[in-house]
PLY file of the C-alpha trace (Angstrom):
ply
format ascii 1.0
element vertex 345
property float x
property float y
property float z
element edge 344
property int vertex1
property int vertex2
end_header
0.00 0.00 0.00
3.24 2.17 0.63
3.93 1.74 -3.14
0.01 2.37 -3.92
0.09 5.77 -2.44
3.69 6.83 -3.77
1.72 5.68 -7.33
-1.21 8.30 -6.21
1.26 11.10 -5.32
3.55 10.58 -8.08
0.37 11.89 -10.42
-0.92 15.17 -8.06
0.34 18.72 -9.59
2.74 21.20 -8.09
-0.14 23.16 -7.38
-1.73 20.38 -5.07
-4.17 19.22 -8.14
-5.05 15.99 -7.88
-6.00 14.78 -11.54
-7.01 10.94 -12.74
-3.62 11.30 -13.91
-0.98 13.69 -14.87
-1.90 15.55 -17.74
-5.78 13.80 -17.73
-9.26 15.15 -16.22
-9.80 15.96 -12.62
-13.31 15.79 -11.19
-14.09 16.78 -7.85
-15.07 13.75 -6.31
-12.57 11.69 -7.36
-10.10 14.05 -6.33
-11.33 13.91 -2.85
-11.38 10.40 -2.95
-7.85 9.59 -3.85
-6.74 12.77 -1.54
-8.05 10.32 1.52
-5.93 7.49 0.08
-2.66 10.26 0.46
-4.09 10.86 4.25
-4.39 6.88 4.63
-0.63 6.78 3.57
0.42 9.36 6.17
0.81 11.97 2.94
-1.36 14.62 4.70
0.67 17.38 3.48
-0.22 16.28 -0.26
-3.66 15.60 0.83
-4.52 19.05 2.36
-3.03 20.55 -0.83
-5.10 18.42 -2.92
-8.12 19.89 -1.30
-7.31 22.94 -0.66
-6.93 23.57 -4.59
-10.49 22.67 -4.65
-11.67 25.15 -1.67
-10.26 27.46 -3.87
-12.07 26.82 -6.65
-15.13 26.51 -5.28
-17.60 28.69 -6.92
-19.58 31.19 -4.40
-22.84 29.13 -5.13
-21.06 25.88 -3.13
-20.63 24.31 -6.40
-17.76 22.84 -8.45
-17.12 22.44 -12.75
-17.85 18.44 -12.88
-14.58 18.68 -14.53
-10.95 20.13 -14.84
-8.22 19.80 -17.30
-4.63 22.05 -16.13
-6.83 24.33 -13.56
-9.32 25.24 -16.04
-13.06 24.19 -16.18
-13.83 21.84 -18.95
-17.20 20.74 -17.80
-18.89 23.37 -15.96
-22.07 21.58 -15.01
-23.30 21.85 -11.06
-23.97 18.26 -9.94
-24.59 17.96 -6.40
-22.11 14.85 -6.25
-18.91 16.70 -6.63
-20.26 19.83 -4.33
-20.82 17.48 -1.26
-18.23 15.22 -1.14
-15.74 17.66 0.19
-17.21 17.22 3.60
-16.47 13.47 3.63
-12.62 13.82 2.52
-12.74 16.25 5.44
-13.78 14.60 8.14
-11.78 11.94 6.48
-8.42 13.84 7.20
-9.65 14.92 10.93
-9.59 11.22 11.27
-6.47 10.63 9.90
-4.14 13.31 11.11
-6.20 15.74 13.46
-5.22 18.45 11.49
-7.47 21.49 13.23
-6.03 24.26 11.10
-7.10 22.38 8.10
-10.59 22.03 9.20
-11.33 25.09 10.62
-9.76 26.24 6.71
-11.79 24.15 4.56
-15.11 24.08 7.08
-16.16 27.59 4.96
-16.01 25.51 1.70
-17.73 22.09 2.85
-20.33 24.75 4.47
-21.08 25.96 1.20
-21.30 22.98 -0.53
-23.77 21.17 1.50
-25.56 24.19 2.04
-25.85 23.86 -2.27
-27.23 20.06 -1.77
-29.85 20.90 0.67
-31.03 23.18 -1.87
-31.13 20.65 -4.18
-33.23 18.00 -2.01
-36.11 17.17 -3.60
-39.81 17.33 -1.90
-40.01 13.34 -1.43
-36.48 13.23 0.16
-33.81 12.47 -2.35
-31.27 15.16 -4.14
-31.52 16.33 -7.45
-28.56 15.25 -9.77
-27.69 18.45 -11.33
-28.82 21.74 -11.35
-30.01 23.41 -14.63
-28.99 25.95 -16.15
-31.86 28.30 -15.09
-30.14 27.37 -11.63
-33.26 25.41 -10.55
-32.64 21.40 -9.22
-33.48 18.77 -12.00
-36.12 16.39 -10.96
-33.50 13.42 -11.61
-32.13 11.90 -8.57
-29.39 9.40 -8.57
-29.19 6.60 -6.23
-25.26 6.08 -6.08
-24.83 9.74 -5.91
-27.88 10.09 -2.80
-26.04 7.58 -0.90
-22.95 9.46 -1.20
-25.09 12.79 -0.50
-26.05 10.65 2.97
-22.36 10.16 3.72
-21.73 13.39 2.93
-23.77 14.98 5.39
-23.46 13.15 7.93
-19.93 13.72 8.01
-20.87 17.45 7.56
-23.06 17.61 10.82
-19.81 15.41 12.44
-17.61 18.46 11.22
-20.53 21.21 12.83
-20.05 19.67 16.21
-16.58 19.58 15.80
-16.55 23.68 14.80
-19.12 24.60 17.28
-21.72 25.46 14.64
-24.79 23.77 14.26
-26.54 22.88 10.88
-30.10 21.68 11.63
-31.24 21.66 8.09
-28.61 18.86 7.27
-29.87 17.19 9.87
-33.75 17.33 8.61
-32.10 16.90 4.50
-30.36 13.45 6.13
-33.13 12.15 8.10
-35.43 12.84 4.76
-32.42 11.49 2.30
-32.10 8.23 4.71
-35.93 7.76 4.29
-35.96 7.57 0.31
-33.00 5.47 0.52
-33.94 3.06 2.64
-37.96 3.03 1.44
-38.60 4.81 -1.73
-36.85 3.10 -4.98
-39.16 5.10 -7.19
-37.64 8.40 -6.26
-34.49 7.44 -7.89
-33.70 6.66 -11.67
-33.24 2.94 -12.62
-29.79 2.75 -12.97
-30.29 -1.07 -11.25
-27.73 -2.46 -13.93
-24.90 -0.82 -12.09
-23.69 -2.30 -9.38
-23.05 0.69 -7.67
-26.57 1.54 -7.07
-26.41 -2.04 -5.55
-24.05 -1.74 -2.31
-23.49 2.33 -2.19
-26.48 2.85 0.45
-24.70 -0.19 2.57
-21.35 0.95 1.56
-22.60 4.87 3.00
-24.33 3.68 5.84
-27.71 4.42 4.83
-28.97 0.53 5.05
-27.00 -1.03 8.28
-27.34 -4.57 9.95
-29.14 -7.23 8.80
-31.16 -5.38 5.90
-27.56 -4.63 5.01
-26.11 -8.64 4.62
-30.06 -8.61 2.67
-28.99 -6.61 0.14
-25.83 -7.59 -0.64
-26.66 -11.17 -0.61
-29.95 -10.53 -3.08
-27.86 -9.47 -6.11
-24.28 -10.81 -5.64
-24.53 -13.39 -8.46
-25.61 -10.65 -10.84
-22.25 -8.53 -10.50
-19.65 -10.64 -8.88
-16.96 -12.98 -10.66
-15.66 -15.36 -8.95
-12.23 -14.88 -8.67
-12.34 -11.56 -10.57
-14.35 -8.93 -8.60
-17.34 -7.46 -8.91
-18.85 -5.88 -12.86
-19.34 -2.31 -12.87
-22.40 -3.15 -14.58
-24.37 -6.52 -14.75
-24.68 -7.30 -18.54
-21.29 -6.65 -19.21
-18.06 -8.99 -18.79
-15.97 -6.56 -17.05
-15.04 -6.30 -13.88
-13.59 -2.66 -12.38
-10.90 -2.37 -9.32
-12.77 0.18 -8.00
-16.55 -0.93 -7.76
-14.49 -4.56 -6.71
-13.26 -2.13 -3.44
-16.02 -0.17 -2.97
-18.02 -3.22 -2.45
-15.10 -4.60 0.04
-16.20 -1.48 1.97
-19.60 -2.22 1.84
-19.03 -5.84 3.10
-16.73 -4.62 6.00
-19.72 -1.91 6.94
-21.77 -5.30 7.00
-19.55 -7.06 9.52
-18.74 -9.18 6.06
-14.99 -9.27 6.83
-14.15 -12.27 5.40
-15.88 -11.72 1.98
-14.36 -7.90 1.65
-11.03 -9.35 1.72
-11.84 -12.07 -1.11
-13.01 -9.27 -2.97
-9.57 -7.35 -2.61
-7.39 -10.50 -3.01
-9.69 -10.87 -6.25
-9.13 -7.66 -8.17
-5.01 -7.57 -7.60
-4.69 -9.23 -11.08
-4.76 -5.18 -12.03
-2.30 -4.12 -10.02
1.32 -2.70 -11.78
4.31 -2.90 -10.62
4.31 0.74 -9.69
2.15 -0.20 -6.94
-1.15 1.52 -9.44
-3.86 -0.26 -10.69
-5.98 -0.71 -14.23
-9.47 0.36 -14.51
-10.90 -3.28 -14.87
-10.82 -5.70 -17.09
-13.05 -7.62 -20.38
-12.38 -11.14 -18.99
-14.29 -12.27 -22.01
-11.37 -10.73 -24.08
-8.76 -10.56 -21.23
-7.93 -7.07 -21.96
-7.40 -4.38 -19.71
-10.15 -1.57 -20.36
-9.87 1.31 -20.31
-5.89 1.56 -20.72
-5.67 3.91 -17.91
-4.13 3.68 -14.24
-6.58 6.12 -12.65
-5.28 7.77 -8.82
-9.01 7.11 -7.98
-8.57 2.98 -8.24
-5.32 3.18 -6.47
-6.91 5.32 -4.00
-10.21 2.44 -3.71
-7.75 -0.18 -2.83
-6.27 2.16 0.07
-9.24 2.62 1.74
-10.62 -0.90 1.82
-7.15 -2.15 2.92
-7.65 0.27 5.48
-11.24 -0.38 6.30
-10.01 -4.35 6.78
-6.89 -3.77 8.55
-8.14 -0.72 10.55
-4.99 0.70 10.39
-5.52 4.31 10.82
-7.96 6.00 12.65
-9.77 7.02 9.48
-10.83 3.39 9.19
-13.86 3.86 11.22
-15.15 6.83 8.68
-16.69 3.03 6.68
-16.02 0.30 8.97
-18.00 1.67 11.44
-20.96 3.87 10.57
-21.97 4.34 14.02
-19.28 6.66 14.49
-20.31 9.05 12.67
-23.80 10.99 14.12
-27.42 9.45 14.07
-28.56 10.06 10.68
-31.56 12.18 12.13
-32.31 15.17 14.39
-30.18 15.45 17.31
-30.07 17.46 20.70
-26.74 18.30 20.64
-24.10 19.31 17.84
-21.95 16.70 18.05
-20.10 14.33 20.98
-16.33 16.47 20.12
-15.40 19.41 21.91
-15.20 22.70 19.04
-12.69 23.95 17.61
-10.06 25.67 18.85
-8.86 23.84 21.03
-7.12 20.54 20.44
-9.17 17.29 19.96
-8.13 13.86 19.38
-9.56 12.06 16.98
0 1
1 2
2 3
3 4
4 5
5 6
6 7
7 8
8 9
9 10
10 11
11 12
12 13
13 14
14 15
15 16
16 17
17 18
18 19
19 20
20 21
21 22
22 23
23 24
24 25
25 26
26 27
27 28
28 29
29 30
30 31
31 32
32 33
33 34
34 35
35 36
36 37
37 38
38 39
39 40
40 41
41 42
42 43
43 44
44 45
45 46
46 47
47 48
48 49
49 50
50 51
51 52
52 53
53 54
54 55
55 56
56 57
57 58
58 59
59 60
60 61
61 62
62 63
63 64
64 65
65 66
66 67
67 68
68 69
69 70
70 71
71 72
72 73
73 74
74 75
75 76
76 77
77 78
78 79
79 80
80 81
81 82
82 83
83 84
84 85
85 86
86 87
87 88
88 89
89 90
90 91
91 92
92 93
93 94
94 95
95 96
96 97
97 98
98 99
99 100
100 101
101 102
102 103
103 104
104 105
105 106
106 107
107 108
108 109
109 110
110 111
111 112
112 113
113 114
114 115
115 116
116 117
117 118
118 119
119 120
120 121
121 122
122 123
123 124
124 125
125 126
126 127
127 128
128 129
129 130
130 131
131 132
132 133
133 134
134 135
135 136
136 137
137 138
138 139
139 140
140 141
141 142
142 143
143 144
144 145
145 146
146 147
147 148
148 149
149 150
150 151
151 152
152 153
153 154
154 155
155 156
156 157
157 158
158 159
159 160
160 161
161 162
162 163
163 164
164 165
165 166
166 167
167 168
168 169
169 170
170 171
171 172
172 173
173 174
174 175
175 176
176 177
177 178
178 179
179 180
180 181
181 182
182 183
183 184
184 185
185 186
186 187
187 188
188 189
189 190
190 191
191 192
192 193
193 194
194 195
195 196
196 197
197 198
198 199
199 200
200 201
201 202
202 203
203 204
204 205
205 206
206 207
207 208
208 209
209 210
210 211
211 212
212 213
213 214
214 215
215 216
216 217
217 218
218 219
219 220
220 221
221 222
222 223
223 224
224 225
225 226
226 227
227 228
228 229
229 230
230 231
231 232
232 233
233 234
234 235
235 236
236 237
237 238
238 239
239 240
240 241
241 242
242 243
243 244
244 245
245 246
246 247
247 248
248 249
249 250
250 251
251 252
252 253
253 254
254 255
255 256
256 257
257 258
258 259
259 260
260 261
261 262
262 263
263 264
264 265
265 266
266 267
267 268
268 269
269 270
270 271
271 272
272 273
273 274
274 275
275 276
276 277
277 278
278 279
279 280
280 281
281 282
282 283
283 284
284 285
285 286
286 287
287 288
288 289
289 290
290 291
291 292
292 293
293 294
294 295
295 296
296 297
297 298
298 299
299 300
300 301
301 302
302 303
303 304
304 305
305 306
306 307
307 308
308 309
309 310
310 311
311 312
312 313
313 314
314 315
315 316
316 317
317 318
318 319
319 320
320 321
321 322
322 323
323 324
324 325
325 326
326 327
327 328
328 329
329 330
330 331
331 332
332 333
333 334
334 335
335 336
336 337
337 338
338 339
339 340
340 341
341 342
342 343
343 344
């Protein structure tokens, strides 16, 4: 994993950017994502620069381009995806390094962005996709993206305790989210092919326990190779390192262990020697597909290796969802002490 994260860093910009790869597209929410694989690695320097350069791009609406190529926006789209997830690689780093000054510098920004989401929720619970270009929410929601949304709050109203400032409307917008999630398929789009609209709300912590194992159990012949991992989507012979470690962390935040770390042991026929990995693979062709070594794969593999091994503090941000707040109204801002002052995480 040392190599893994070297891989990662060896691709982020002098100016903290943290791209698919050097020279390629950078989208928000993969750029957190592999930014928590650099905290994982004890690369928390890199990390905070990586999202830093986002906070400061950060439109004043809370919202993000769904895509950057050298700094400049290539896709300028508002997608509520991209503008929460910066609270999640947040709370992530707290986790990881208790890094106060960083928090207290990028709690403005993740402010912002979930402030955007809310705005976005839609009257039966669940979050628009995108907004339009009239600047008014689409009636689209995603379920992979909602489950992230419910992550992503919940880790906001974890980082308002932590500052001191209360956000009861992210605590109404989760309690709402977590209903359509857990009861309310028709709110979403049927995107049911994918797999990750199959373990995200386990994998986010919006369906826990034994509905949880349910789940998982209900569709895993549909998307997992033995052998392999798991198909990013379930009429097509290809299998995808990151969906394969995504769904390791869904299995761990199902008390799963054993099968999460089949899953990992299963998808390491795409790592390099670098210490990256491929996209995935057409076993029916056994070609590698796309031909790219993406930081966000890399950075998939760090986090369930660190969900199963538990060997950072940031572990428990998936392995265990209770420690993160009740995903409804609460009496009190948070069980940390605010900022200043120095907590440990």
């Amino acid at each position: 994993m040392r190599r893994t994260v070297a891989a990662i860093a060896a691709e982020q910009g002098r100016d903290g950017a943290l791209p698919w790869f050097r020279g390629g597209q950078l989208d928000p929410w993969d750029s957190v994502e592999a930014a928590m694989a650099l905290d994982v690695g004890g690369e928390h320097e890199r990390a905070g620069a990586a999202y830093r350069w986002l906070a400061a791009r950060q439109r004043p609406d809370g919202s993000w381009a769904a895509e950057y190529r050298d700094g400049a926006e290539t896709q300028p789209a508002v997608e509520s995806n991209h503008a929460g997830y910066l609270a999640v690689g947040t709370w992530h780093s707290w986790l990881a390094s208790g890094d106060e000054r960083l928090v207290t510098e990028l709690w403005p920004a993740v402010r912002r962005g979930l402030d955007l989401v809310v705005r976005m929720q839609l009257a039966g619970g669940a979050v628009s996709w995108a907004m339009r270009p009239d600047g008014t929410p689409d009636d689209t929601a995603l379920l992979t993206g909602n489950a992230s949304l419910f992550q992503a709050l919940r880790c906001g109203i974890a980082l308002a305790g932590l500052t001191g400032e209360a956000q009861p409307d992210w605590e109404l917008a989760v309690t709402d989210l977590g209903t359509a999630l857990r009861g309310d398929p028709g709110a979403f789009a049927d995107r049911s092919r994918y797999s990750m609209d199959w373990y995200y709300p386990v994998l986010a912590g919006a369906v826990t326990g034994a509905a949880a194992r349910v789940r998982l159990t209900a569709d895993w012949d549909r998307f997992v190779v033995p052998g392999l991992g798991a198909r990013c989507v379930a009429d097509r012979p290809w299998v995808t390192g990151a969906e394969t470690c995504e769904l390791a962390l869904a299995l761990v935040v199902a008390g799963q262990h054993d099968a999460a770390r089949e899953q990992v042991a299963a998808m390491q026929h795409l790592r390099h020697d670098d210490g990256s990995y491929w996209t995935g693979l057409v076993y029916a062709d056994d070609a590698r597909w796309p031909v790219e070594r993406p930081t966000w794969t890399a950075a998939a593999v760090v986090l369930a290796v660190d969900a199963l091994a538990q060997a950072t503090p940031a572990a428990a941000l998936f392995a265990d969802p209770s420690a993160l707040p009740a995903p409804g109204p609460v009496d009190t801002p948070g069980s940390a002490a605010p900022l200043p002052g120095r907590v440990q995480p």
